[in-house]
Every structure is written in structure tokens, then in C-alpha cells.
ZALODO-558715 format. One record per residue (C-alpha): x, y, z. Coordinates in steps of 0.25 Angstrom, whole numbers, padded with zeros to 4 digits, always signed. Example, Ala and Ser with C-alpha at 12.3 -4.5 7.8 and 13.67 -1.06 7.14 Angstrom:
<rs>
+0049-0018+0031/+0055-0004+0029/
</rs>
This chain:
<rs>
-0130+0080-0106/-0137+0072-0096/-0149+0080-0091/-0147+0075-0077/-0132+0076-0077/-0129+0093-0078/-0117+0090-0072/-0111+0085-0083/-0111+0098-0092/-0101+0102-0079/-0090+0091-0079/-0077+0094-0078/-0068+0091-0094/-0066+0077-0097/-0074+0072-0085/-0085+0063-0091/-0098+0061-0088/-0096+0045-0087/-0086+0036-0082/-0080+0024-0090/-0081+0013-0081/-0077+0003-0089/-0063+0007-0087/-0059-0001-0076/-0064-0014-0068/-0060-0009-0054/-0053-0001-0044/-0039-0011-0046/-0040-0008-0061/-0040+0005-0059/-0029+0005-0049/-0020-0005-0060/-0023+0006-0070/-0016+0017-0061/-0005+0006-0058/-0002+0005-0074/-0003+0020-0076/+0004+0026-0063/+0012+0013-0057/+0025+0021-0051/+0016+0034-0048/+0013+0036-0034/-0001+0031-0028/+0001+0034-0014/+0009+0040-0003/+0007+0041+0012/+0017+0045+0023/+0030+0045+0012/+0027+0034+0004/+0021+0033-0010/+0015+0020-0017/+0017+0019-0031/+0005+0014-0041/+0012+0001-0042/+0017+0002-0027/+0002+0002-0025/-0003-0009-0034/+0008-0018-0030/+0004-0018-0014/-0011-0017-0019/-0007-0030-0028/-0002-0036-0015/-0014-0033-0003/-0022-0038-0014/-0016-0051-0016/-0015-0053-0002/-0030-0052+0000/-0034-0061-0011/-0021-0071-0008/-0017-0071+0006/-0031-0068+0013/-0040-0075+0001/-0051-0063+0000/-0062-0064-0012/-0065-0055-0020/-0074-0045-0013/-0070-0048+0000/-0069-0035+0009/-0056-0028+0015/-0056-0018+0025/-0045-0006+0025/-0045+0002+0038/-0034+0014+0035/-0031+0028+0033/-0023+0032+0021/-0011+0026+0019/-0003+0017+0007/-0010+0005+0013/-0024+0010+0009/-0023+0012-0005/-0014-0003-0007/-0024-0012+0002/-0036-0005-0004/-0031-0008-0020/-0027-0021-0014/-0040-0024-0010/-0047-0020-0023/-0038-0026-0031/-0041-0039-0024/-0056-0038-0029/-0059-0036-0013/-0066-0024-0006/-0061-0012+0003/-0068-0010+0014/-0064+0005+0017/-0063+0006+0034/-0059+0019+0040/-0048+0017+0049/-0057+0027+0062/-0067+0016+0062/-0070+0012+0077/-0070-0003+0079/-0085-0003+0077/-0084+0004+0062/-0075-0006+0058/-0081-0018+0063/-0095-0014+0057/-0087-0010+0044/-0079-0025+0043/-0090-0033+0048/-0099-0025+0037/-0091-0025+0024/-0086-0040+0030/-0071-0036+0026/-0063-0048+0027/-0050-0040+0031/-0046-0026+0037/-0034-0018+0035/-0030-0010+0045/-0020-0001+0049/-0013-0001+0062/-0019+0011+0067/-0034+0006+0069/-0028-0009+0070/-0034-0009+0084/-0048-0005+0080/-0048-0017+0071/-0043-0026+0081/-0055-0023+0088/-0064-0026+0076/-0057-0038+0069/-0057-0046+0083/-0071-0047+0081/-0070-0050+0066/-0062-0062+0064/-0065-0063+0052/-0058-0050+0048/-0043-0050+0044/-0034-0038+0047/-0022-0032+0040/-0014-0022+0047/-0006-0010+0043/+0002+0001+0048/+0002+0015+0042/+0017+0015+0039/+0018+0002+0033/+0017+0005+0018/+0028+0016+0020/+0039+0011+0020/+0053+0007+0029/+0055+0016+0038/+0045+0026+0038/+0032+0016+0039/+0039+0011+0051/+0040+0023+0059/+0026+0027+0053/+0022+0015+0060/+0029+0018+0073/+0026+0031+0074/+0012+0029+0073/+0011+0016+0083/+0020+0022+0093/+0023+0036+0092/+0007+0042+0087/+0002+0031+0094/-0009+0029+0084/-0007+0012+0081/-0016+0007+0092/-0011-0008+0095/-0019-0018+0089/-0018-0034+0085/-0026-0039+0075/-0022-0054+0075/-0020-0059+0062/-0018-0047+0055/-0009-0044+0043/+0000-0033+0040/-0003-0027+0029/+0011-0026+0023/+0009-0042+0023/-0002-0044+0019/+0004-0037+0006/+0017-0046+0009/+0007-0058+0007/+0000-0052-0006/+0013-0051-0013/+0015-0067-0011/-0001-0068-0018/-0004-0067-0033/-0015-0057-0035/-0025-0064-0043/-0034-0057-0054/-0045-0051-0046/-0058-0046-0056/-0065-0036-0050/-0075-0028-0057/-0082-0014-0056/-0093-0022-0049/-0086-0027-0038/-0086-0020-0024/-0073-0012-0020/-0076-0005-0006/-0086-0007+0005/-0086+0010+0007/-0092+0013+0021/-0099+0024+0023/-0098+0033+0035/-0111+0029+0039/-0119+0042+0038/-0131+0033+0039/-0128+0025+0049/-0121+0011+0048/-0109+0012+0039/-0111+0006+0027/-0102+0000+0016/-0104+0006+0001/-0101-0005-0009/-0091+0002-0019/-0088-0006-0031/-0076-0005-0039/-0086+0003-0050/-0090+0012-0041/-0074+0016-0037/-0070+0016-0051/-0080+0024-0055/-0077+0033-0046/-0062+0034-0050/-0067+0036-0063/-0077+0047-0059/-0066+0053-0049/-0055+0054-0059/-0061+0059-0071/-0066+0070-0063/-0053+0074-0057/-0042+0068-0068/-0045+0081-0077/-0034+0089-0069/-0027+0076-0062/-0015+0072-0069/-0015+0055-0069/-0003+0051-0059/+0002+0063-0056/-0010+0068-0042/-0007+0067-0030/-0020+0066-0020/-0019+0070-0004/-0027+0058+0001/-0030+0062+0016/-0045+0057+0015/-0045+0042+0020/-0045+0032+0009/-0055+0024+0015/-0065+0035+0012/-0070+0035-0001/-0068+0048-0005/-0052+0047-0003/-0054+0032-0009/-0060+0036-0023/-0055+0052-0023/-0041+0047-0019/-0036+0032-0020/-0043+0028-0031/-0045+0040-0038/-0028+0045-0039/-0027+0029-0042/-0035+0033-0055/-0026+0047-0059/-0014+0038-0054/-0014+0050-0041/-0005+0048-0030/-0013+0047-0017/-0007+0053-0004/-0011+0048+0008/-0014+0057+0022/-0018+0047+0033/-0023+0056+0043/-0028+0069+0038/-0033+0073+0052/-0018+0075+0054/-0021+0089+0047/-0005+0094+0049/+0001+0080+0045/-0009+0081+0032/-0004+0096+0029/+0011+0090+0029/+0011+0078+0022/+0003+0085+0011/+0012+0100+0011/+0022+0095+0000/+0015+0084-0005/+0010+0091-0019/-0003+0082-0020/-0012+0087-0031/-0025+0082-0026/-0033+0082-0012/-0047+0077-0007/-0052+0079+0006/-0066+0082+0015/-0068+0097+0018/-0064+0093+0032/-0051+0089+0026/-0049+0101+0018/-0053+0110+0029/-0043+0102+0038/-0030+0105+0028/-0035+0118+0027/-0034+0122+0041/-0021+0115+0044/-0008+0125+0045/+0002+0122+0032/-0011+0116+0023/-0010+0133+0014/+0006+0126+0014/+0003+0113+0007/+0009+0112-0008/-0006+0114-0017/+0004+0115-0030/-0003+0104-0037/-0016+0101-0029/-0026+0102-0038/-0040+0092-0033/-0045+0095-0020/-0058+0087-0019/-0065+0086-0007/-0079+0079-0004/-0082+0069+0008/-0090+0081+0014/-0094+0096+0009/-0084+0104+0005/-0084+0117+0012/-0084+0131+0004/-0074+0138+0015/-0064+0124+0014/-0066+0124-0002/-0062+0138-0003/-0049+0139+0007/-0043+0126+0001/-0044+0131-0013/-0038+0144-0006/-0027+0137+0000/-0023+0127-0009/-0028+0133-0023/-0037+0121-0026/-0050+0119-0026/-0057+0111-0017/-0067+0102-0026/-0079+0095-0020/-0083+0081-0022/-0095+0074-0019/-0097+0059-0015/-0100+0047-0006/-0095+0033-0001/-0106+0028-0008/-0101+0033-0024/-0087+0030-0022/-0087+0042-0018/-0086+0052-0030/-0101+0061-0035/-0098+0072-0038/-0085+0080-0040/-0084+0095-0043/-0075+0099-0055/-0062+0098-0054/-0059+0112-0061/-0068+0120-0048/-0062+0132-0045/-0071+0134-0032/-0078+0126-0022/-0092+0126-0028/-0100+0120-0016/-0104+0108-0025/-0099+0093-0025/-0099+0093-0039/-0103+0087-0052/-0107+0073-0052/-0094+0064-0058/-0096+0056-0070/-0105+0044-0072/-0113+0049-0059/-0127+0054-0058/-0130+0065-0046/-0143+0068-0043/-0153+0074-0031/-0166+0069-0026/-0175+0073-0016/-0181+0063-0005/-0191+0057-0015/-0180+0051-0025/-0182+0065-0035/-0174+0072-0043/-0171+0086-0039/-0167+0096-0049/-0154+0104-0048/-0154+0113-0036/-0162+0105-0027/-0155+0098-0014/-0159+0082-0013/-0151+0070-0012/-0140+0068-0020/-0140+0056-0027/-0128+0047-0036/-0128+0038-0046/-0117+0034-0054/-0104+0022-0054/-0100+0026-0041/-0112+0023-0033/-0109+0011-0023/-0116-0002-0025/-0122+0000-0013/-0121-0003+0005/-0115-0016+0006/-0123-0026+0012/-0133-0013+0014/-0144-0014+0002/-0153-0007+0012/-0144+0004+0014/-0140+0003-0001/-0154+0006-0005/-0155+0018+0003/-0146+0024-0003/-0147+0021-0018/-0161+0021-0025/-0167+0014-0036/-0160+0022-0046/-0148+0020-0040/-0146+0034-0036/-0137+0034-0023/-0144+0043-0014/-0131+0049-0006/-0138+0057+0007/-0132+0072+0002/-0141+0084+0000/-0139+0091-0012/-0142+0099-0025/-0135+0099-0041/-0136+0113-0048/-0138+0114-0062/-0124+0109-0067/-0125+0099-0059/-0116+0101-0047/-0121+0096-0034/-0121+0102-0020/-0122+0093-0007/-0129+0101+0003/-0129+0092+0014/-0131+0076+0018/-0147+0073+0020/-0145+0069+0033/-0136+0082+0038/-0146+0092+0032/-0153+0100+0045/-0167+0102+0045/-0170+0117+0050/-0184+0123+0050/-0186+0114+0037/-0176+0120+0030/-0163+0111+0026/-0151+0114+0031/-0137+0108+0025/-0127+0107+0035/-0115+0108+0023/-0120+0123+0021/-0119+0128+0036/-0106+0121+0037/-0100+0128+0024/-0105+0142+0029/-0100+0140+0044/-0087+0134+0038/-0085+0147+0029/-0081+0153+0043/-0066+0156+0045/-0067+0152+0059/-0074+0138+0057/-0064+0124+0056/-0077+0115+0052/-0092+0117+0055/-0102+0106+0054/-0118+0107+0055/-0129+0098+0058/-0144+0100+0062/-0148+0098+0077/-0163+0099+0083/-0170+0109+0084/-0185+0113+0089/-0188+0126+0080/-0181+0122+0067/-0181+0108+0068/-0165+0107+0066/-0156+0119+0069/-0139+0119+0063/-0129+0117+0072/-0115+0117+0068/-0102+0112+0073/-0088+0120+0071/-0075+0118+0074/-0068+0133+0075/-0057+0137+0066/-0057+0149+0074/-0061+0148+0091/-0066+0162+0090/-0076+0156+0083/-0091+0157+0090/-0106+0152+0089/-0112+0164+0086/-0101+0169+0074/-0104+0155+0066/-0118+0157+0068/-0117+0175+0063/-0110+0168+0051/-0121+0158+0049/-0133+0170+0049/-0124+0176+0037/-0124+0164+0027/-0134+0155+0032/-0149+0155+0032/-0157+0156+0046/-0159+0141+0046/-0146+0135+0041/-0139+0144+0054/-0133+0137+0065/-0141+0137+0078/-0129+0129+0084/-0114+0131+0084/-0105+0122+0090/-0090+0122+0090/-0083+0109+0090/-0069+0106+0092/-0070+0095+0079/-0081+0090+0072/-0082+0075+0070/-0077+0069+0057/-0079+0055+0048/-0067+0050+0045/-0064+0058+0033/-0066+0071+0040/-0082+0073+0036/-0089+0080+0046/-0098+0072+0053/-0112+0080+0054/-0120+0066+0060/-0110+0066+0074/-0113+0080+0077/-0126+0078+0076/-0127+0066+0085/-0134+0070+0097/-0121+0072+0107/-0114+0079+0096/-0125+0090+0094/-0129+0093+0107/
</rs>
């Protein structure tokens, strides 16, 4: 056994501590692998509709040709996608890959001044765009000409009549279509028109070459874009799906995909990884619609769901979620944020699986660490670190820590960007000499190797001297019946320095003060207790439902 790998002693059967890399040359050949293996099986459905493997390769085959025939893109030139989850997504992204270009993954809540830094940054020579948030890139693209657009609407690829209606209902009944006019832009049912007429020539792409411009939120700042290389993805497929393919059954899951796929949790987790185990990937497009998600998912039979602890939480608290068919669930994995004891515990209560914390960032692709797949109860850890990756802490000075200890955590492995495009300054912040990513989270491995994040660097509140970790608050308040969500943050004070305020929103509006803050004396310690409590209606989230601690601690949130 590798001395500095104890984790390995703990992996689940027939997981291996290396990968095999030398397997496939890119994302594409995985996909045309799935394709051979699984061709009439379905790959996705939305709204009623489901797209065969092959359905999905032949469209993909098509966007592709029509970016390297009709608009006459390079290799390595970038492509924006500005969509929520629908049949588009996963067709224009393969089409992009297999055209040897690069995805540039925009979320569609961007305000004209996100996205414009995000084109103008990654220099994307075309957006694609559904209706919905066409007006917002009007405003942007008139100030870049050099920027094409192609245009969709979220019925298009289901189908006469009901993508019609779909269409129709949304623009003029929900009102949710704002009007737009981009001149020039294509529809993208055309543009795969035109595709068809093109030849796809033999495009070599190899592990090295970039597959996503990955933007991360921006927790620093300016958003940056992480440059994933095909390696990093497939290497993350691999680690992903060796991990869970012991108790999936190739071409026969079904996987609730309700996180966006423009995030790269749902991207790798979901899209790609189910393309690997030939999995059928069910989109939701809005998730915050928590009664719409309830019903479209009742009868559905899915085997497989990830979400954030806000999402879990969400579908926990949602009337006819205990009425949902759990017969063959079997993966619940849940990362993004910490997963809360109180949420882990009801959903294995309601729906008799276990909810298994996973660990990672834009920045690896995103996978870390994953708990075994075999848990029988939340565990509080994010895991084991996955095959062909190294997982280690230091303290401020670059040192080793031994188990036990809280430091950084710090990644090495396959999966590691290349690093911040056009960014070397920031890159080298952020991965040292040895090549250690250096991630920002606080946290500790026990002796067998599993890891606990106790909290980000920048989130940890300074009382007295003492460290305080927001997460651990949080978990105890949320253990409270009467509490929906609960966020803490550290504000000034003049005795200790920093005292805890919190943030909840009530489950129950009996709720007071003075009852968190009687609960808080039993099962915390004098300084990690709340001097503040204040009740909120909501608490503001990132797009894929993360609690944003840094806008509540911005000063006109906090006073």
C-alpha cells in the first residue's frame, strides 16, 4: 500500500486505484463508443420526448458539420451555449466537441454585463441562445459584431404539435419570451438543416487539446475560465464511473438531471458520465418550480439523482415528493455545497436511499473525492479520494499535516485543469510548484483516509481567536424542526473580534430568536453560538441553489 494513500485499503470492490487512460483519445470517442454499444437505447428525454443514442449522434453529427462547413470555424475555436436543460444542450455540446472546437458553458441568469465579459474573455466566435434570454444577448452582441448568434426555442426539438404549443404557451400565455432581434441570427433547427448538406471531415482531437472554457462563479472576484482539456473530462468519466458502475447496470439508469448542465457537476456526474454506463439522462429545466419537479418525476421510475443539499431539501419539503415512485432509485449523490446531516437523514427516511456526499470543484472536472457507493448512513465526510488522485492537507506554509489536523486541501491527479485561461497569474496562485492544486476548503483526513471539509478559508469566522466553521452552526441550527434553511457568516465585533450571526428562513413562524439561540447553548460551545439571529423570507442563491454566504455578508446585507 502506498504510505501516503490510506484510503486505498477502504475502496469500494472492483474500484481501482489508477485509471487507464490510454482507453480513449477524447470525449467524441467516448460518445461513439456509447453509440455502438447502446445506439436505439434512450439518451435523453425532456417535456415527452426521448432522443435515441443514435438520434443523438446523428443531430450531433449534423451541428458539428455545420460549424466546421457552413460557418468554416478552426479547430479550437470557442462556442458559447447559453441554455437551461433541454434536448438542445446535450446535441450542440457533442456537436461542438466532435467538431474538435470548444464549449464555452454560459449560464442562461447572466445579466448583459456577465455575459459580455464572459464572450469578450473566452473570445467565443458564436452564441447559442435560447429564446428566453435572446433579449439579453441582443444587448450584448450589438456591441460585438464580431459575435454570431443562433437562436432556439424550448419546444423546438419536441416535436409537431406539442413543440409548438410549448413555444406558444411560453411567449404568449407565461409571458416568459421577452422580444428580441438579433440580426442575422440563425435558428438552430437550420443551422442543423445546413449541416446535413456538409460532409463532416475527420477531425483528430487528442486528450491534450482543450474541451471547455469552465467559468468559475468568481468566489475571488473576476470570473475566470478554467481550461478543461479533454484528459481532464475523460479522466473524470473514467474515475466517475468506475466508482459508481459497481451497482449500475450499463444501458439500463435512468438519471433525474435537475442540476443545470452548464454546471460541471451535472456536466461530468450526469451528461457524460450516463453517456459512459449508456444511462438515460432526464432533463428538468426549472427545478425552482418545485411542484412541477415533484410531477414530472412521480411516475417516472429513475434510478439515479444528484442534486445540492438546497435541492434535496427543496423536494423534501414539497407536498406529494413521500408519493414519488423510489422503486428502483438506488444513487443519490449530492455535492456542490455541504450536505446537511438533518437533510441526509429525512431523504434516506423518505425515500429509503442513502444520500452519498461527493466532493469537488470546477477546477478538477469536477469529481475529488466520492463516498462508497455501499454507505448505509451519512457519515459527515466527502469521501475517499477517487482513483489516480492524490488528496492531501497543508498548513499556510506549504506542510504536510498529519491525519486529524484541519489545513488546506489540496489535489493532484488527471483531472486538475491545465490551468486560468489567459490567467497565468491567477493559475499560479492556485497551483504550486509541485503541482498541488490548492482549492481554498478547510479540512481534515482521518486515519483511513476519508476527508471532512469543515469550511471555505474565506468563510471561517474568527472569534476570540478561536476558528469558527460556518457548516457546523449551520448543520446544528438546521437539525431544528422548525428551520427551512439557515446560513452563518462572521460580522464585527469590538470584544471578540467577530461574533456569528445567522440567517433563517422558518419552516415553522412560531419560530423566535431566543428558542435558536436556547438550542444553540445545548450543542454548541460558547463561542461558536449565535449572538445574532435574523429571519429572512429567502436566502440568496448561485444559480445551482448554493447558499451565497459572501452576499450576506456585504455590508447592506449584514446590517
Amino acid at each position: 500500500m502506498h504510505p501516503d494513500r490510506p484510503w486505498l485499503a477502504h475502496y469500494p470492490a472492483g474500484v481501482p486505484a489508477e485509471i487507464d487512460l490510454s482507453r480513449y483519445s477524447s470525449i467524441p470517442d467516448v460518445f461513439a463508443e456509447a453509440v455502438r454499444d447502446y445506439g436505439p437505447k434512450p439518451a435523453f428525454s425532456h417535456m415527452g420526448r426521448i432522443l435515441s443514442y443514435d438520434e443523438v449522434d446523428r443531430l450531433s453529427r449534423d451541428f458539428a458539420a455545420y460549424l466546421l462547413g457552413e460557418l468554416k470555424f478552426k479547430q479550437g475555436d470557442r462556442v458559447a451555449i447559453m441554455m437551461p436543460n433541454c434536448l438542445q444542450y446535450p446535441v450542440a455540446l457533442l456537436g461542438v466537441l466532435r467538431a474538435g472546437l470548444v464549449v464555452v458553458n454560459t449560464n442562461p441568469m447572466y445579466t448583459a454585463r456577465e455575459l459580455k465579459h464572459q464572450l469578450s474573455d473566452s473570445g467565443a466566435s458564436v452564441l447559442l441562445v435560447l429564446d428566453n434570454f435572446g433579449h439579453v444577448a441582443q444587448e450584448v452582441l450589438a456591441q460585438m459584431p464580431g459575435v454570431r448568434a443562433i437562436t432556439t426555442g424550448l419546444g423546438d426539438m419536441l416535436g409537431f404539435p406539442k413543440g409548438a404549443l410549448v413555444n406558444f404557451v411560453l411567449r404568449h400565455v407565461k409571458k416568459m419570451v421577452p422580444d428580441y432581434d438579433i440580426p442575422g441570427a440563425v435558428r438552430f433547427r437550420d443551422a442543423l438543416t445546413l449541416g446535413r448538406m456538409h460532409a463532416l471531415p475527420e477531425v483528430r482531437i487528442t486528450l491534450e487539446d482543450l474541451a471547455f472554457l469552465q467559468y468559475t462563479g468568481g468566489t475571488t472576484g473576476v470570473s475566470k475560465g478554467a481550461m478543461l482539456t479533454h484528459r481532464n473530462l475523460v479522466a473524470n468519466m473514467l474515475q466517475a464511473s468506475t466508482w459508481v458502475g459497481g451497482n449500475c447496470k450499463p444501458g439500463e439508469e435512468l438519471i433525474v438531471t435537475a442540476l443545470p448542465l452548464y454546471h460541471i457537476f451535472a456536466l461530468t456526474a450526469n451528461c457524460l458520465g450516463f453517456i459512459k454506463l449508456g444511462g438515460r439522462n432526464h432533463l428538468i429545466t426549472n427545478p425552482r418550480d418545485m411542484p412541477g419537479f415533484v410531477k414530472d418525476i412521480r411516475d417516472l421510475k429513475f434510478t439515479a439523482i444528484t442534486g445540492v443539499n438546497t435541492l434535496f431539501n427543496g423536494l423534501l419539503n414539497t407536498p406529494g415528493f413521500d408519493k414519488v415512485d423510489f422503486s428502483r432509485l438506488h444513487l443519490t449523490l449530492g455535492g456542490g455545497m455541504a450536505v446537511q446531516r438533518a437533510v441526509a437523514e429525512r431523504w434516506k427516511q423518505v425515500t429509503g436511499c442513502p444520500l452519498v456526499e461527493a466532493y469537488g470543484l470546477t477546477e478538477t472536472s469536477p469529481a475529488v473525492c466520492i463516498n462508497p457507493m455501499d454507505l448505509r448512513d451519512y457519515n459527515g465526510s466527502i469521501g475517499l479520494p477517487i482513483s489516480s488522485t492524490d488528496v492531501c492537507i497543508k498548513d499556510d506554509a506549504g506542510n504536510l499535516l498529519p491525519p486529524g489536523e484541519v489545513g488546506e486541501l489540496c489535489v493532484k491527479g488527471p483531472q486538475v485543469m491545465k490551468g486560468y485561461w489567459q490567467r497565468p497569474d491567477e493559475t499560479a496562485k492556485v497551483i504550486d510548484a509541485d503541482g498541488w492544486l490548492h482549492t481554498g476548503d478547510m479540512a481534515r483526513m482521518d486515519a483511513q483516509g476519508y476527508f471532512y471539509i469543515v469550511d471555505r478559508k474565506k468563510d471561517m469566522i474568527l472569534v476570540s481567536g478561536f476558528n469558527v466553521y460556518p457548516n457546523e452552526v449551520e448543520d446544528v441550527i438546521a437539525m431544528m424542526p422548525g428551520v427551512l434553511e439557515v446560513a452563518a457568516i462572521g460580522v464585527p465585533d469590538e470584544k471578540s473580534g467577530e461574533a456569528v450571526k445567522v440567517f433563517i428562513v422558518k419552516k415553522d413562524p412560531a419560530l423566535t430568536a431566543e428558542a435558536v439561540k436556547a438550542y444553540c447553548r445545548e450543542n454548541l460551545t460558547g463561542y461558536k453560538q449565535p449572538k445574532y439571529v435574523e429571519f429572512r423570507s429567502e436566502l440568496p442563491k448561485s444559480n445551482v441553489g448554493k447558499i451565497l454566504r459572501k452576499e450576506l455578508r456585504s455590508p447592506t446585507a449584514a446590517s
